[in-house]
N, C-alpha and C positions, 0 to 999 in steps of 0.2 A: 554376535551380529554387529555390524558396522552400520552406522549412517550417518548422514551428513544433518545435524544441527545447527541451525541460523542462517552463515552464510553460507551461499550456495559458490563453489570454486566452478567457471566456467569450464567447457570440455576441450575449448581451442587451448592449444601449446602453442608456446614458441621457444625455442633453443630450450626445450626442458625443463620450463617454464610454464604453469600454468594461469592462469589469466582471468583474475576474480572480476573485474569489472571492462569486459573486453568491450565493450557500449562505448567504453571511451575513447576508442581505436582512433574517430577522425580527430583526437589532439594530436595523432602523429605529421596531422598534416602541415601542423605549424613550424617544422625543422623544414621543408624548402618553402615555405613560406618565406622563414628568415633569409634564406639562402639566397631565393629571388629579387628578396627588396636590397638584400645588401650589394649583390653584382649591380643592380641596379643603380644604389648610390653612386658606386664607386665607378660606373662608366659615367655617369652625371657629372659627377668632381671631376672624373678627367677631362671630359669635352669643355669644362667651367674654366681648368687651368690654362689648355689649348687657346683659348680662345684669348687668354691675356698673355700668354710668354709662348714663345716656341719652342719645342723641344729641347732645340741645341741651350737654349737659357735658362730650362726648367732645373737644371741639375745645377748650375748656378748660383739661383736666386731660392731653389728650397735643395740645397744641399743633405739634408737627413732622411728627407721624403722615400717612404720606402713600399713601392707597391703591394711588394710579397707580403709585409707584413700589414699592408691593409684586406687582403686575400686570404692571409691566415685569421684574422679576426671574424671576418666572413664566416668561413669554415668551426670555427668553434663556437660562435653563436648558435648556428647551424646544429650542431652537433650537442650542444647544449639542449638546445627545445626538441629536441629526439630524446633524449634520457629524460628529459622532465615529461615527455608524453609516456614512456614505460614504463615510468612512475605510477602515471597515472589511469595504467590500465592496473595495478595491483598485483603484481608477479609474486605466486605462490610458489614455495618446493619443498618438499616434505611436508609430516606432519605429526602432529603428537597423539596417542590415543588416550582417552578419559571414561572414567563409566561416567553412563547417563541413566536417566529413565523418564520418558514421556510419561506425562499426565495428563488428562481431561476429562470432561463435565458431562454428561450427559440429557441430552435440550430436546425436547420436543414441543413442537410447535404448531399450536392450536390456531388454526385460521378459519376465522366465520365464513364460510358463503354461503348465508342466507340471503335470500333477495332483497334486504335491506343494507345489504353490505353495498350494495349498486350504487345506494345514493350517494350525491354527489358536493356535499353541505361541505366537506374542509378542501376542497378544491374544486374549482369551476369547470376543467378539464378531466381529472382524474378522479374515480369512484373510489369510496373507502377502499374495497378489494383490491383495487391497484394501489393504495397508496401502501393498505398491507403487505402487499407482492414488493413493491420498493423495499419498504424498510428490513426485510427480512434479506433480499437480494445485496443490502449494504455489511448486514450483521455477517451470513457468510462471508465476506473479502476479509472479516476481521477475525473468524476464526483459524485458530490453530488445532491442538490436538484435540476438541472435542466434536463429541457426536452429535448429530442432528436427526430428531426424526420430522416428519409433515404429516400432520392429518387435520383432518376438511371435517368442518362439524357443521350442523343447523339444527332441523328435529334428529337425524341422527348422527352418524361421528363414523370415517372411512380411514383408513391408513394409507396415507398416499405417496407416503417414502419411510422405510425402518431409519433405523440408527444406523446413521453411517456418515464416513470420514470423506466421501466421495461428493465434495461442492457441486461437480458438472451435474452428476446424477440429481440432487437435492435441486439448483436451478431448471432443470427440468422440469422433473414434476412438478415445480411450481407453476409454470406455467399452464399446466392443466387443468387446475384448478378452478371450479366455480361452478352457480348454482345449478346450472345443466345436468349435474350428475348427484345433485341432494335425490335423495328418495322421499323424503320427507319434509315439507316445510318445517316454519319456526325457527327458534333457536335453542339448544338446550345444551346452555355452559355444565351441568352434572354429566351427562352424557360423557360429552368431551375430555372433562378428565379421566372420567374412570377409563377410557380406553388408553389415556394419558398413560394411567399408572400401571395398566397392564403393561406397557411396553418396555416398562423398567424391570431388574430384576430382582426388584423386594429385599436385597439383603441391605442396606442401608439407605438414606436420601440425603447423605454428606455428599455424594457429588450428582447429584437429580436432580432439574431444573425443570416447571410447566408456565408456558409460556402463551397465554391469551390474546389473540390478536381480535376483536369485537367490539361490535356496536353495545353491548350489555343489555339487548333485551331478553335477557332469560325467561321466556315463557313458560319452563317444565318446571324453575322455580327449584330445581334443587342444586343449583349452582355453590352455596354454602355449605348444605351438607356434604359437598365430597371436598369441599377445600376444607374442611376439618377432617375427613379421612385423610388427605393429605398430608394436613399437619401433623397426624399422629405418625406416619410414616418416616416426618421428618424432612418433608418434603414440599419447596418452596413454587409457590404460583406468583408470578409474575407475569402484569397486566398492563395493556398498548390499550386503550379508549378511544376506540376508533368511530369518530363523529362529533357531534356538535350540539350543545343544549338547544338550540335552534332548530338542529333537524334539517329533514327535507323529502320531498313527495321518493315514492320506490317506483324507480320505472317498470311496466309490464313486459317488456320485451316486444311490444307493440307501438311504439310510438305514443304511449298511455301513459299513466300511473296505476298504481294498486286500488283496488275502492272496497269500500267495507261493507256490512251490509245493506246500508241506510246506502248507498249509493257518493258515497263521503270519498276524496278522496285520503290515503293513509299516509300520515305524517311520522316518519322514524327519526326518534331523538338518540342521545348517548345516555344511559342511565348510568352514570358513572356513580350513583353511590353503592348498586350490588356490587360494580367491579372493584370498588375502593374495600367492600368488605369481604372480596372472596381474597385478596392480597393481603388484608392487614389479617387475617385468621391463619395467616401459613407464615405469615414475618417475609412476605414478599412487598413488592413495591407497585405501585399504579401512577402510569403517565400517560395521557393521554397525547394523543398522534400530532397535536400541537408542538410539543415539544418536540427543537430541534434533536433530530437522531434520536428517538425517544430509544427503540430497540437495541441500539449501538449502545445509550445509555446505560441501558437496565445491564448488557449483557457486561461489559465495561467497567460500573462499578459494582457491582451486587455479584452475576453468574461469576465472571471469573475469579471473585473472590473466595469461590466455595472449594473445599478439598478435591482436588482432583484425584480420578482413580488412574493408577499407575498400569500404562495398556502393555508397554514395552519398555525391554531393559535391550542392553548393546554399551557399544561403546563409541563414542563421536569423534571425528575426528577434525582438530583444531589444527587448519594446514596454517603454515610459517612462512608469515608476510617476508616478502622481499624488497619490499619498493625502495628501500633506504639504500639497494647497492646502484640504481639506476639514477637514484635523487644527489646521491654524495657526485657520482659521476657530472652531472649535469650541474652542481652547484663549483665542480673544480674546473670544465670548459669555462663556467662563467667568470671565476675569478683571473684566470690565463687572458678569456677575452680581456676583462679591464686592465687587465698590468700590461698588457702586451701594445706599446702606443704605434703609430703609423708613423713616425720617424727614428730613425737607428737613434743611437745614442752617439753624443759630438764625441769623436776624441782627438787628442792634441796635433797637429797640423804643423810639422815642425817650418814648413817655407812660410805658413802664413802669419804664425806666432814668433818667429825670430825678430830680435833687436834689429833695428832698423839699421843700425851699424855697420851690424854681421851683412847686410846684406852690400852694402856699398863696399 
């Protein structure tokens, strides 16, 4: 099998030539660019000369003055920021073959929507649930060959995207997401994992990652007990603290809050010390949504640290920069331009260089 690893070779050609950074195409604009400012000069100078000696005197008084050769300097300027722009489109031809073999992780990704995920305590605009939805929507741009799966948990736990390589698919579903389709109130971080760990398949947790996105109030309370089935698995929970010791009221979907049975309105905090102990029982990590990129974080230095499983083998191919043949080009018009001056070169004048003698 063949495929293209890292950079990707553009599908535009030119002269059989293919075209790694063809983005860069309007640098070619800069070769009449030059072309324009220079015919421009040089009618400038000449209407500048006109204007002090007339014709019949110009050959005269600047005797070396040689327009072709200020016309050809033009031209190779010109000609010069043309190869420096083909340059800098990156001209591929050929290419080498290499064995490869992709790797990656496998992530599944717990996202609360209990109706206290609503609240609105770490941002004035945006509810923990959406800030969830961000951070996760940042962590795919960053993935490569691993898998992703989505499930939605409260009192119970849904599968709302398998394991898959397929970002568009996973940004989708995401957006679906939220307390409209819990069946059950509450939250119940055991729950959540154990359907976690079903979706792996049990033969190691060297490349297995469970990833918590929650306000931590574990109601069902067995949130430790499965992060120590996890452990034994070998298999790391990793924890996003979504909220604020502070809290803040749950809205009803009425223009209300939640009320308890005294008539009280319900204040949801972060209990971040369950989520600190369901992390540190697995040798995961816990950061709380404060941190900047907290998700990007974990997954950045912890997940993609871990062994990756080898999905695919092939072989890559590493196509063969050409730009140095367009760059030497455009660096020898530029040395021609400088050596090349806008007057001929004197040579000896024998009536004007004769002995005054000779002449009488």
């Amino acid at each position: 099998m063949l495929f293209h690893l890292g950079q990707e070779v553009a599908v535009i050609a030119l002269l059989g030539f293919d075209l790694a950074r063809a983005g860069a195409a309007p640098w070619l604009l800069l070769a009449p660019l030059c072309v324009a400012v220079g015919i421009h000069s040089l009618r400038q100078s000449g209407l500048a000369r006109r204007r002090l000696v007339s014709a019949r005197l110009e050959s005269r008084l600047l005797p070396g003055h040689s327009p072709g050769r200020s016309r050809w300097r033009v031209i190779l300027a010109g000609t010069s920021a043309l190869f420096m722009g083909l340059a800098l489109l990156g001209p591929v031809r050929g290419f080498t073959l290499r064995e490869v073999e992709r790797r990656g992780v496998d992530i599944v990704l717990c996202v609360d929507t209990s109706r206290s995920m609503l609240v609105k305590d770490l941002d004035s605009e945006a509810s923990r649930l959406e800030l969830a939805q961000r951070q996760i929507l940042l962590l795919l741009d960053s993935l490569a060959g691993d898998r992703a799966a989505l499930l939605a948990f409260s009192g119970d736990a849904r599968e709302v995207a398998p394991l898959t390589r397929d970002k568009n698919a996973l940004r989708w579903f995401l957006t679906t997401m939220g307390p409209e389709d819990n069946r059950r109130g509450g939250t119940d971080l055991g729950l959540a994992m154990e359907h976690a760990l079903e979706l792996f398949d049990g033969r190691t947790g060297a490349h297995e990652a469970i990833v918590l996105l929650t306000d931590g109030e574990d109601l069902e309370g067995h949130g430790l007990d499965m992060a120590h089935e996890a452990s034994k698995r070998g298999i790391r929970v990793y924890v996003v603290g979504m909220g604020s010791d502070v809290g803040g009221k749950i809205p009803d979907g009425q223009r209300g809050f939640v009320k308890d049975s005294r008539g009280q309105e319900v204040v949801s905090k972060l209990d971040s010390t369950t989520l600190e102990a369901i992390a540190s029982a697995t040798g995961g990590i816990y950061l709380n949504a404060r941190t900047p990129l907290a998700l990007e974080r974990i997954h950045k230095q912890h997940i993609a640290q871990l062994e990756g499983r080898a999905y695919q083998h092939g072989k890559e191919k590493i196509p063969h920069d050409r730009f140095q043949w367009p760059l030497a080009m455009a660096l020898l018009c530029m040395l021609m331009e400088v050596g090349l001056r806008d007057r001929k070169p004197r040579t000896p004048d024998s009536g004007t260089d004769a002995p005054r003698s000779q002449r009488a």
